[in-house]
C-alpha positions as CSV (number, residue, x, y, z in Angstrom):
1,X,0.0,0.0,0.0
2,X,1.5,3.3,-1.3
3,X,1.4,6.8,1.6
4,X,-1.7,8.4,1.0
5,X,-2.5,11.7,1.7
6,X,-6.1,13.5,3.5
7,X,-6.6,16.9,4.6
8,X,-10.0,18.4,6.5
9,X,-10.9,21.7,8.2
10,X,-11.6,21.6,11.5
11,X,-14.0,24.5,12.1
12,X,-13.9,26.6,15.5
13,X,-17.0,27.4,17.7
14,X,-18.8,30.0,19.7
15,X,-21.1,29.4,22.6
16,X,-24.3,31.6,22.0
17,X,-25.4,30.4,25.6
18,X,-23.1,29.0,28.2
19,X,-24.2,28.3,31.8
20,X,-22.2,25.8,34.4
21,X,-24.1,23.9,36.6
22,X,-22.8,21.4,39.0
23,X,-19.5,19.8,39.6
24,X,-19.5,15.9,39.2
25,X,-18.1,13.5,41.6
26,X,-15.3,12.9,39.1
27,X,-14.2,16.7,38.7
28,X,-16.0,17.5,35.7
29,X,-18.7,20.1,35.4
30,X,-21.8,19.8,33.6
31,X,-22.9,22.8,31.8
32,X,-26.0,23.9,29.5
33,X,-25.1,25.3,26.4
34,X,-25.7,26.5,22.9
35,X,-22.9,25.6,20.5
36,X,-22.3,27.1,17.2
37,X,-19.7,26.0,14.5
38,X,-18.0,29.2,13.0
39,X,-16.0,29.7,9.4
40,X,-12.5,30.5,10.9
41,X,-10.6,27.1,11.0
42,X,-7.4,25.3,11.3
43,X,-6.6,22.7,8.5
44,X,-5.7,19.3,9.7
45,X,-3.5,17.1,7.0
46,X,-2.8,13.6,7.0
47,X,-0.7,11.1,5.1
48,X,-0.2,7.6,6.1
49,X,2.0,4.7,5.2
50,X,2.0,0.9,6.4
51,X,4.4,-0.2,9.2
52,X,4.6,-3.0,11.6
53,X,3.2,-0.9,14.6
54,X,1.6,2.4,14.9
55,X,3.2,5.6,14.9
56,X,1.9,9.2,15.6
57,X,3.8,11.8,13.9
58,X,2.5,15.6,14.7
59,X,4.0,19.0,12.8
60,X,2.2,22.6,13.5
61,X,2.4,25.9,12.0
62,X,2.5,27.5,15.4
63,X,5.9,26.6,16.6
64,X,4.0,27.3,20.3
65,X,2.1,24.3,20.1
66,X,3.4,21.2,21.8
67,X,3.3,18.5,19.1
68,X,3.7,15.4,21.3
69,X,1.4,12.9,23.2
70,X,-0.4,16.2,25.3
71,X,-1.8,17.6,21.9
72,X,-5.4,16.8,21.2
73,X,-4.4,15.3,18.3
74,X,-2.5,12.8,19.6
75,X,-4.9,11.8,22.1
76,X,-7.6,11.9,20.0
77,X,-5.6,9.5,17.2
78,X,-5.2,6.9,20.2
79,X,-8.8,7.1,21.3
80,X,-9.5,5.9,17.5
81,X,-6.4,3.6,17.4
82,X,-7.7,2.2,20.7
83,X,-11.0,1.0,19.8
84,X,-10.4,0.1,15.9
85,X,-7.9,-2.6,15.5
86,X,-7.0,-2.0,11.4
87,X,-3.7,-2.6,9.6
88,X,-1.0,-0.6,11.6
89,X,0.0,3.1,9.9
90,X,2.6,5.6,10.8
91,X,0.6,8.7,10.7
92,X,1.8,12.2,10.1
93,X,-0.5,15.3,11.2
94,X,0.3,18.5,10.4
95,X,-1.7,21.3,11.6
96,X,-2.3,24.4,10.2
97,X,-2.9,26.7,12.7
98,X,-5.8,29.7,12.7
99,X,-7.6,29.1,15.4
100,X,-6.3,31.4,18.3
101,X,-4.7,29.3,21.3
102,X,-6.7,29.0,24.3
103,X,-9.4,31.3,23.5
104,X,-12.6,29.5,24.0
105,X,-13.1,28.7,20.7
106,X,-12.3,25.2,20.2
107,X,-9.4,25.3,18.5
108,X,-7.4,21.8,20.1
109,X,-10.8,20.1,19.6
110,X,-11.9,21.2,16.2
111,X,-8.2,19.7,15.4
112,X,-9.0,16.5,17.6
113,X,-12.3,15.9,15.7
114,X,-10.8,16.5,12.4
115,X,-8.5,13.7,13.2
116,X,-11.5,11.1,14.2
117,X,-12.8,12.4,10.7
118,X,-9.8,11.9,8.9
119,X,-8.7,8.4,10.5
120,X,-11.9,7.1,9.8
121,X,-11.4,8.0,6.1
122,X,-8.5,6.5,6.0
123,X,-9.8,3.2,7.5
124,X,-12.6,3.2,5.1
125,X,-15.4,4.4,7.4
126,X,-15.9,2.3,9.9
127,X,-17.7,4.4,12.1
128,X,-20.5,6.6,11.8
129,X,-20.7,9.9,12.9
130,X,-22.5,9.3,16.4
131,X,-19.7,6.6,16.7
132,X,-17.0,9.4,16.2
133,X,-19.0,11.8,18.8
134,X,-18.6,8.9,21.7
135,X,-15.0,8.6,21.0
136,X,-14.2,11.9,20.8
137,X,-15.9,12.7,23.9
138,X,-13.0,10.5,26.2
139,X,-10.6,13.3,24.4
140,X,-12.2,16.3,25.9
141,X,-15.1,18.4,26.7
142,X,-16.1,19.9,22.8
143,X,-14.7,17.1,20.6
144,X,-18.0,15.5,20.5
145,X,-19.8,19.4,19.3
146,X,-17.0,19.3,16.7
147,X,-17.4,15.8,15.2
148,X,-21.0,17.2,14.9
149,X,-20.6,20.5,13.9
150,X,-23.7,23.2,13.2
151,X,-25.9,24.2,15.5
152,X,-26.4,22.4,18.7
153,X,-28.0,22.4,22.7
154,X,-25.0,20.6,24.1
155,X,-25.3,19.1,28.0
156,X,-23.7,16.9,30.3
157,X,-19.8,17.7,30.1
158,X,-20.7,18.7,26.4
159,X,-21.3,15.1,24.8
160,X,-25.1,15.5,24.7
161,X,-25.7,16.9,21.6
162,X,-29.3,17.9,20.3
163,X,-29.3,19.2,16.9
164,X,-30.9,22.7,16.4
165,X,-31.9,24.4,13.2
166,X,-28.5,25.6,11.3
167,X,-27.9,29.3,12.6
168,X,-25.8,29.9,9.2
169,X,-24.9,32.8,7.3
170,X,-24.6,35.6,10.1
171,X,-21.5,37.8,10.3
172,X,-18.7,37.6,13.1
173,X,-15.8,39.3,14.3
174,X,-13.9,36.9,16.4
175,X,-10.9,39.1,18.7
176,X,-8.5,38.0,21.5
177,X,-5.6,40.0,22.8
178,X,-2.3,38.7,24.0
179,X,-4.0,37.1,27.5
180,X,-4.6,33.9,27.8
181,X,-7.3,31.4,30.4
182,X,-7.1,28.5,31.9
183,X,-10.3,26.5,31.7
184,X,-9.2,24.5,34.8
185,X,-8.0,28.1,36.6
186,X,-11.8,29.8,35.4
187,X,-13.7,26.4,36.5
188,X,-12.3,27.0,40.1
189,X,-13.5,30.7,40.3
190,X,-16.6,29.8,39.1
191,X,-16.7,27.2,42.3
192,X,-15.0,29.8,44.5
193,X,-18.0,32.9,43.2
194,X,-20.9,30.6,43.1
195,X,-20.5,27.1,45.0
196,X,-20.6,23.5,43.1
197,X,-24.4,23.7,42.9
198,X,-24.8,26.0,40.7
199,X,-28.2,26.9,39.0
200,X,-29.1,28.1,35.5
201,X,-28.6,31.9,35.8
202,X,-30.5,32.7,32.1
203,X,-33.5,30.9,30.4
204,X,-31.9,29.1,27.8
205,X,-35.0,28.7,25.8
206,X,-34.9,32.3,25.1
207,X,-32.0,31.9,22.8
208,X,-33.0,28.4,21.6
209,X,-36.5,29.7,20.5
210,X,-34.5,32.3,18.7
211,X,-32.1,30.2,16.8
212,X,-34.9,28.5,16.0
213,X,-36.8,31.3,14.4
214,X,-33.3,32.3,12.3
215,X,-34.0,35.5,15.1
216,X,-31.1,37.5,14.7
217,X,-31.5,39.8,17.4
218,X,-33.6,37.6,19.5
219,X,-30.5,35.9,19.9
220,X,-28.5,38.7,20.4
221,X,-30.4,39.8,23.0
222,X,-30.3,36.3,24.7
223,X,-26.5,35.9,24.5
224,X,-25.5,34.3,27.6
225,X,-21.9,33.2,29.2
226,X,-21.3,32.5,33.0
227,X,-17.5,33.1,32.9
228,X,-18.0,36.4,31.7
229,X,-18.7,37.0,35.5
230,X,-15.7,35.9,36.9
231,X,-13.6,36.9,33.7
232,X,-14.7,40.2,32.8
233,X,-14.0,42.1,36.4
234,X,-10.0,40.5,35.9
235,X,-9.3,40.8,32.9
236,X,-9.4,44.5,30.9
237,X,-8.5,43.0,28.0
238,X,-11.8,41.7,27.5
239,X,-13.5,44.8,28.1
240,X,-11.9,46.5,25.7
241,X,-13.0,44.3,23.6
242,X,-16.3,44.2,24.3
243,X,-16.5,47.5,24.5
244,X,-14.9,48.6,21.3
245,X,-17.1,46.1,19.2
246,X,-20.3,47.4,20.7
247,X,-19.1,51.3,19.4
248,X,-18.4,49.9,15.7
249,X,-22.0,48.7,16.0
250,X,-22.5,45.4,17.3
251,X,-25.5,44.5,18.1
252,X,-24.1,42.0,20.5
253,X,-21.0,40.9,22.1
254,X,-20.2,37.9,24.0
255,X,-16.9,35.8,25.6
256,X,-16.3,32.7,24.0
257,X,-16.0,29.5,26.2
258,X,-14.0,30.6,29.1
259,X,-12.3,33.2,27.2
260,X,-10.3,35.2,27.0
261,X,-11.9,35.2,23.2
262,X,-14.8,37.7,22.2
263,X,-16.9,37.3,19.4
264,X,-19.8,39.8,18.3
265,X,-22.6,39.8,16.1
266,X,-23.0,42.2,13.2
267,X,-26.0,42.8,11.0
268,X,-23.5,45.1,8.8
269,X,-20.6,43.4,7.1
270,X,-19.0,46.9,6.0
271,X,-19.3,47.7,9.9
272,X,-17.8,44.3,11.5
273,X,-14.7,44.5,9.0
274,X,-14.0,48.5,10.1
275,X,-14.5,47.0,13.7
276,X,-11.7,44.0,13.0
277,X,-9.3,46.5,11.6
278,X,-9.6,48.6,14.4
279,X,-8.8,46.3,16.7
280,X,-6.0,44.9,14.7
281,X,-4.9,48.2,14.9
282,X,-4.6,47.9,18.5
283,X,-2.4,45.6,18.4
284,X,-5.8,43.1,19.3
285,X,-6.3,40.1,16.8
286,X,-9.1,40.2,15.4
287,X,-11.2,39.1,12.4
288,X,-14.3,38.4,10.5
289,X,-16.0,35.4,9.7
290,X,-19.6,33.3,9.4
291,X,-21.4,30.9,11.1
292,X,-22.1,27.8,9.0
């Protein structure tokens, strides 16, 4: 069998909704939230070759990323490697990298889903997509959301998916400044502000009902993300943000995940691209893209 070669984009995310409710008895947190697959991506490449035992090779654009067993990547090629028992491969990832880096926006699990996508090409499909989402969900919180993809209620730790009506076709700007959050580190100070018990803090079926009716400011006005209230009050950068986005006319702004990424909605593309540029400016990246 000759190397062959696959490549896939793994799409980033944005929570329209995000509440936390309870920590487990094994650490974890189960959360409410609304889920929403977003046009900025990384590209995930893959070319195999046989060989008497299984290798995992991993290359990245981003010279900052750690390309060894701790990458999502890697994990996420074992999880696969672990239940299907095919001829053995040396695999080579590379990852193109676009995604900022612990934002909140999915980026280590959009490239850990495209990997579950791409392995099981390469093995000929021997999973179906449901199949991929319980895999994935042993590599971490959103890998399940981004086997998926679209629009979706996500509960549990985030690998109970309901599919929603696509909430396609609206403009972003996506921005995150040099700062960076630990989900681990905003987890605790959600325990230390409200407790391990915590309650829903926002009707989710506001924004539901409104992705359902395509509702563009319905949803807007329903945007909803608990770590924005232990985030915000430490963090300036995402503020400024916030802030500057809603003057460039925004017609709503929210953190993504636990941050430190912002994204806002714009009902004006000529508006949301002299918003990115003026955060650019600042030294802020910053961008515009779709939700699909």
């Amino acid at each position: 069998m000759l190397s062959k070669t696959f490549k896939r984009h793994a799409y980033g995310k944005i929570n329209l909704y995000l509440d936390v409710l309870d920590k487990r008895s094994d650490g974890y947190h189960n959360i409410r939230s609304v889920m929403q697959t977003v046009s900025l991506c990384d590209t995930v490449s893959l070319s195999i070759e046989p060989s008497e035992e299984n290798v995992i090779n991993i290359t990245c654009s981003d010279p900052s990323i750690a390309c060894d067993s701790s990458n999502l990547v890697y994990k996420a090629a074992m999880a696969f490697l672990s239940k299907y028992r095919g001829k053995c491969m040396i695999f080579n990832f590379h990852i193109e990298k676009n995604i900022p880096v612990s934002a909140g926006m999915a980026g280590g699990s959009a490239d850990a889903s495209a990997v579950l996508h791409l392995m099981n090409e390469a093995y000929n499909y021997p999973y179906t997509e449901d199949e991929l989402c319980e895999i994935g969900s042993h590599v971490g919180a959103d890998v399940a959301f981004c086997v998926k993809g679209g629009t979706c209620l996500c509960e549990g730790i985030g690998e109970i998916l309901t599919r929603l009506p696509t909430f396609s076709g609206f403009t972003l700007v996506y921005a995150k400044d040099y700062s960076s959050v630990s989900t681990p580190s905003a987890f605790r100070m959600l325990d230390e502000k409200y407790g391990t018990q915590c309650t829903d803090s926002f009707d989710i079926n506001k924004v539901v009902s409104s992705v359902i009716k395509k509702d563009l400011y319905g949803v807007c006005s329903s945007l909803y993300n608990k770590f924005e209230g232990v985030i915000l009050p430490v963090n300036q950068g995402v503020q400024f943000i916030k802030s500057k986005l809603t003057e460039y006319g925004a017609i709503g702004t929210l953190m993504s995940g636990s941050g430190p990424s912002v994204f806002a909605i714009f009902d004006n593309e000529i508006k949301a691209h002299m918003a990115s540029d003026e955060l650019n400016a600042n030294k802020i990246r910053a961008g515009v893209c779709k939700t699909i």
